[in-house]
C-alpha positions as CSV (number, residue, x, y, z in Angstrom):
1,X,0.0,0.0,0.0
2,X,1.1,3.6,-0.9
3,X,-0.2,5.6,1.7
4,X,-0.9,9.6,0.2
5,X,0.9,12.4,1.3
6,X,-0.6,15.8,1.7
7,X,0.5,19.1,3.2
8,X,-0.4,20.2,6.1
9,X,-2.4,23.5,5.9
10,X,-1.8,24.8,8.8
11,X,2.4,24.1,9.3
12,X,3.1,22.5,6.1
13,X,4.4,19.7,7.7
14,X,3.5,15.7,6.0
15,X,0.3,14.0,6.7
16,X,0.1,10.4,5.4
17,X,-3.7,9.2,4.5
18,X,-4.3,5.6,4.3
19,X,-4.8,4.2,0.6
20,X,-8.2,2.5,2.8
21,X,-8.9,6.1,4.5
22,X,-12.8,7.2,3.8
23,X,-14.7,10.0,3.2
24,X,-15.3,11.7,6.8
25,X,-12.2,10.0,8.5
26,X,-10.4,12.4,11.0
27,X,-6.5,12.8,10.2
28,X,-3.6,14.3,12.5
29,X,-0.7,16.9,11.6
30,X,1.5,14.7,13.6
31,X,3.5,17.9,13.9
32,X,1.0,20.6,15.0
33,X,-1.9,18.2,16.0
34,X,-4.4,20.0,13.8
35,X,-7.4,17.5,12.9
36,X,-8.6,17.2,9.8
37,X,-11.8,15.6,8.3
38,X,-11.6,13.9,4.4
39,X,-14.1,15.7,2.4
40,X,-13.9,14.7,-0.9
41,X,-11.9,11.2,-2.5
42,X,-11.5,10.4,-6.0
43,X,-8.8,8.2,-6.5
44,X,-6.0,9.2,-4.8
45,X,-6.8,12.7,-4.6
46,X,-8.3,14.0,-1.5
47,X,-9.2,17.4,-0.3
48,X,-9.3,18.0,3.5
49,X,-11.3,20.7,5.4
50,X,-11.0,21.5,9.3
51,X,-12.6,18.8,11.8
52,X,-15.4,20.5,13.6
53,X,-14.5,20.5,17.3
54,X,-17.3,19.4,19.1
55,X,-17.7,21.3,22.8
56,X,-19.3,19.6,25.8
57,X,-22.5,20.1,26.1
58,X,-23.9,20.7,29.8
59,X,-27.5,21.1,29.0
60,X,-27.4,24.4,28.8
């Protein structure tokens, strides 16, 4: 397996996606932790948007 290699936008550091990785996986910067949800595949092209972070909820 050839794992793809995207920049990372934040630092521009390497993030390696799984050849099996799916629309709507979460991926790591493994250099400035930023998460990252797949949003589009179509081969081995994928684009990445920022993973909503989701707050606690205190029933508010």
């Amino acid at each position: 397996m050839n794992d793809q290699r995207m920049n990372c936008p934040e630092c521009d550091a390497i993030i390696k996606i799984p050849d099996d990785a799916s629309v709507g996986e979460l991926v790591s910067c493994p250099d400035c932790g930023a998460d990252f949800e797949i949003a589009s595949k179509n081969g081995s092209v994928c684009e990445l948007k920022h993973a909503e972070k989701v707050g606690e909820d205190w029933g508010e």
